[in-house]
N, C-alpha and C positions, 0 to 999 in steps of 0.2 A: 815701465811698460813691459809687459813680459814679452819674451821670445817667440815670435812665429816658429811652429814645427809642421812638420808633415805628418799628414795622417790618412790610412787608408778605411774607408767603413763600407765592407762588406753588405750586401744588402743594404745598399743606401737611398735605394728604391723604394723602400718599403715604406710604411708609418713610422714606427720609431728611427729607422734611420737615416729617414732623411729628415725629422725633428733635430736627428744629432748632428749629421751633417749641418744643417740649417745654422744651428749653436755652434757651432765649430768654428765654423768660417766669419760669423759675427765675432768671435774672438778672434781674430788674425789669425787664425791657421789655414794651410795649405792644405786642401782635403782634394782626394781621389774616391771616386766610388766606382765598385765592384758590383755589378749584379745581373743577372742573367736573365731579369725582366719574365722569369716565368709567376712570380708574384707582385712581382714590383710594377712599377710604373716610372717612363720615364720622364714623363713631368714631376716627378715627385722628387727627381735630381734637381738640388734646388743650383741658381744661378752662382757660377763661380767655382763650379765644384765639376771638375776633372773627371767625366763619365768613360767608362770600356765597359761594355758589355763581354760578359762573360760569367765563367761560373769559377765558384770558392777553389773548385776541387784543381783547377789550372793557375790558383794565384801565381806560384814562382814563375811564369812568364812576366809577369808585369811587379811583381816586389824586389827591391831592391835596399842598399846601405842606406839610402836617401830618405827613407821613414823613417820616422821617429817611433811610429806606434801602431796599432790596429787595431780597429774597433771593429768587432764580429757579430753582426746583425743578421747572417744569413742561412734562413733556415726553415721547413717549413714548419707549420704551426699549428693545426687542426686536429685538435682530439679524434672529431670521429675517424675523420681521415687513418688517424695512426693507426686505429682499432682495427681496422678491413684491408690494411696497405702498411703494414711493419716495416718491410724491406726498406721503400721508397723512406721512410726515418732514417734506420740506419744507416742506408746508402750515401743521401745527401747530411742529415746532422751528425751525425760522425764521422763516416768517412771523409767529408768535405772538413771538418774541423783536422780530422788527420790528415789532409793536405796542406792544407794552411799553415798549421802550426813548423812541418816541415820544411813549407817554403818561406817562413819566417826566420828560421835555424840559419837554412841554407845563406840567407840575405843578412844575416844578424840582427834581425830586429828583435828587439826582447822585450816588448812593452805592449801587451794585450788588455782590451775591456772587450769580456763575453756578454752577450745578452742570454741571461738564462731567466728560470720561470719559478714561478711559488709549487710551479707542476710536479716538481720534484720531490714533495715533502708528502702528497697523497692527500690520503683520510689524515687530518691534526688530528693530533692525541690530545693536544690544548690550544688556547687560545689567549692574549695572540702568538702569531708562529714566529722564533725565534731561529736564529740560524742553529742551534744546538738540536734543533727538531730532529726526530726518527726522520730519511730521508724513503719514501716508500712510495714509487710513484706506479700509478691503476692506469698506466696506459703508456705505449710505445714513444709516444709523442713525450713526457716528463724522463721515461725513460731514457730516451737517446739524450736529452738534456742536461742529465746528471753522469750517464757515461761520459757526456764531453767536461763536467768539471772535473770526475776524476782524472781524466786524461789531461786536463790542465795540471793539478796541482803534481801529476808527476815530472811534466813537461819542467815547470817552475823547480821542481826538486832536486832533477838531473842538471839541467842546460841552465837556470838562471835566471829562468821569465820572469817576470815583472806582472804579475797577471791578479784583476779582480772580477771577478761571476757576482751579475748583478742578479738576483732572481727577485721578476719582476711580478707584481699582485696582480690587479684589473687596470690596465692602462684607459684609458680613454680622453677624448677633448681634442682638442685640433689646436696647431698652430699656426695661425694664418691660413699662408696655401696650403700647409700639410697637415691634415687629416687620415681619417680610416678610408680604405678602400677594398676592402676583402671581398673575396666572387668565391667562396658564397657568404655571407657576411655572418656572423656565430658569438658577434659578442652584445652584451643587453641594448645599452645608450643607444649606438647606430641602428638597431634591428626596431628601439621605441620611436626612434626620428623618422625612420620608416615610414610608421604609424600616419604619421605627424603630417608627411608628403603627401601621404597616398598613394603611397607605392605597396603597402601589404594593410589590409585589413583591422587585425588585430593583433595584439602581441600575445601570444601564448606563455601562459604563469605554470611552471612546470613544479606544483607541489604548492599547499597554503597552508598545510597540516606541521611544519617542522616548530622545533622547541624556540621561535623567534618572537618578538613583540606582537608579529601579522601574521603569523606561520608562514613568510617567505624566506627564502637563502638571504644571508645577507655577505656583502662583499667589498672588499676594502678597494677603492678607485683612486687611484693616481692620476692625475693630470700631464699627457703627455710632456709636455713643455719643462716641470719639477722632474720627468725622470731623464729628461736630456742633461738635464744639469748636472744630475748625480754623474753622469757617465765621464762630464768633462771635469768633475772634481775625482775623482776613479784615477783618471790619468794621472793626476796627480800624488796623489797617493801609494801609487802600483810600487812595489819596493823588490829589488831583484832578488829571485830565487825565493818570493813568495806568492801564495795563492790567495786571497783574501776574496769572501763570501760575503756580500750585504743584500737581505732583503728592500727591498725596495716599495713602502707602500705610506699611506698617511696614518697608519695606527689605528683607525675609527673606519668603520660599517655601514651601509645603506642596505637595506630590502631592496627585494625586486619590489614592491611594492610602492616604497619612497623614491627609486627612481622615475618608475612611473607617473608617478603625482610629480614630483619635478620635472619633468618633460614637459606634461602638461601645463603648468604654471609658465613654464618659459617659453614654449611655444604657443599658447594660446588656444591649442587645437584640443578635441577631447579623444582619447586615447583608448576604444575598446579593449578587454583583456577575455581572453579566452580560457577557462582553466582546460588544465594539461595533469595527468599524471607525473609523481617526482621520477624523476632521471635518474637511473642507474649511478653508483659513484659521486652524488652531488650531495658535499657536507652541508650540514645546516649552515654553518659559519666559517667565514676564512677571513680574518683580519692579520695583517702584519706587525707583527714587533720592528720596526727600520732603527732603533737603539743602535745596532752598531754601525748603521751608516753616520747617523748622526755623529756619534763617537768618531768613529776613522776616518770619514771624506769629509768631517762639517758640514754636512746637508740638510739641510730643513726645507721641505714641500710649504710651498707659500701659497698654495693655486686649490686648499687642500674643500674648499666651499662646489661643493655638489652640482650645487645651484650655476658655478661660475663654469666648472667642467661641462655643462651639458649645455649652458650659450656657446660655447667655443666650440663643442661639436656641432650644433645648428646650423654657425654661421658659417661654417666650413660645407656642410649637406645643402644648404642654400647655396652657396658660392656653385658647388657641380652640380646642382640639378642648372641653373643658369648657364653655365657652361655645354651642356650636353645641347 
């Protein structure tokens, strides 16, 4: 039976971490969540799990010798956002990681898992992306993401941290009660479920002319639930005074176009699409190499069927329109 430890997850409000939290605490551990409910939600703290609101940037009030580790979910996340609002980036994704990390020091906790992003690599030069990629990120938002890994891997280099930056592809799917909830909501699957309610019209296809099967982007989606997992194999893994990088994705691709037709299939409903001019910044293709997660943390995405990711976000869009 392994060891109960304690663990604090930053942003545990959010999707992905209250997915981790969710996993955490199914494994015997003692979890604390941190987060200042200005993205989050606090139903999204799952049952069992030791809530303080508050923000990243005041942890050392509340960290102490008594954790074993921290996992750091907390951060804002909106491309356009970063492009018109830079500051608001670097204030809270950096500066909020350079608190942490300090009241980590101060407490001696030495065992970190970051949530970082595929954001950081840019325009691929190929495919798929390997963590040895040019890292070259087209927006404040990748940007402040990859300044907090370098600030990691110095942290590890000096002081001893224990620390692995997962940078994560197209998350999506729900687990149970935890799902996506973003205001304003920006990512494909929940914006096609949408659709689906009747809550927006149409979904707008932003480009049909790129060098793809359909001329749509295609993009590699992870099932929330396979990337919790990664995070609680990370922990294990994490080796003092190093920094360790795994992409996180299932290797393989969908169109906007094939998610749309899977929406469709699995919701029953039919799915207007509106064409859109291509977006600024939007490569043709972004699939993941996860090779070295596989390799270092033994993780293999089991949830990796399209089809199964977009009932799972469904039955979770059903679950809160019922609730509303």
């Amino acid at each position: 039976m392994k060891q109960q430890q304690k663990y604090l997850v930053t942003g545990g409000a959010g999707y992905v971490g209250s997915v981790v939290a969710a996993h955490l605490l199914e494994a015997g551990h003692e979890v604390t969540v941190l987060d200042d409910l200005s993205t989050g939600f606090r139903e999204g703290v799952p049952a069992g799990a030791t809530f303080i609101e508050g923000r990243v940037q005041n942890a050392d009030r509340w960290l102490d010798s008594s954790y074993d580790g921290v996992l750091h979910f907390a951060a804002f996340s909106q491309v356009g956002e970063s492009v018109v609002d830079p500051e608001k980036y670097w204030t809270n994704n950096v500066g909020g990681t350079m608190a942490l990390l300090a009241a980590m020091r101060g407490a001696g906790v030495r065992k970190l898992v970051f949530s970082s992003t595929a954001a950081t690599y840019g325009e691929p030069v190929s495919t798929p992306i390997t963590e040895a990629a040019p890292t070259a990120p087209t927006n404040p938002y990748g940007a402040s993401k990859l300044a907090v890994d370098h600030m990691i891997s110095g942290e590890s280099a000096a002081h001893g941290l224990a620390a692995v930056s997962l940078r994560y592809f197209n998350v999506a799917g729900a687990y149970g009660a935890y799902g996506e909830r973003h205001a304003p909501e920006s990512h494909l699957i929940p914006l096609v479920l949408q659709v689906a309610q009747g809550r927006r019209e149409s979904i707008a296809v932003y480009g049909d002319d790129y060098p793809t099967p359909d001329g749509t982007c295609v993009r590699d989606y992870i099932h929330v639930a396979d990337l919790a997992e990664a995070h609680l194999l990370a922990l294990g893994a994490a080796e003092p005074g190093a920094h360790l990088t795994c992409n996180l994705g299932n290797g393989n691709g969908f169109s906007v176009r094939e998610v749309v037709e899977t929406v469709r299939k699995v919701t029953g409903h039919p799915i207007p699409e509106t064409p859109a001019p291509r977006r600024a910044g939007d490569p043709a293709v972004l699939v993941a190499s996860a090779d070295a997660a596989r390799e270092k943390l033994g993780w293999k995405p089991s949830r990796a069927d399209l089809a199964g990711i977009v009932a799972d976000a469904w039955a979770f869009a059903r679950r809160e329109e019922q609730d509303v």
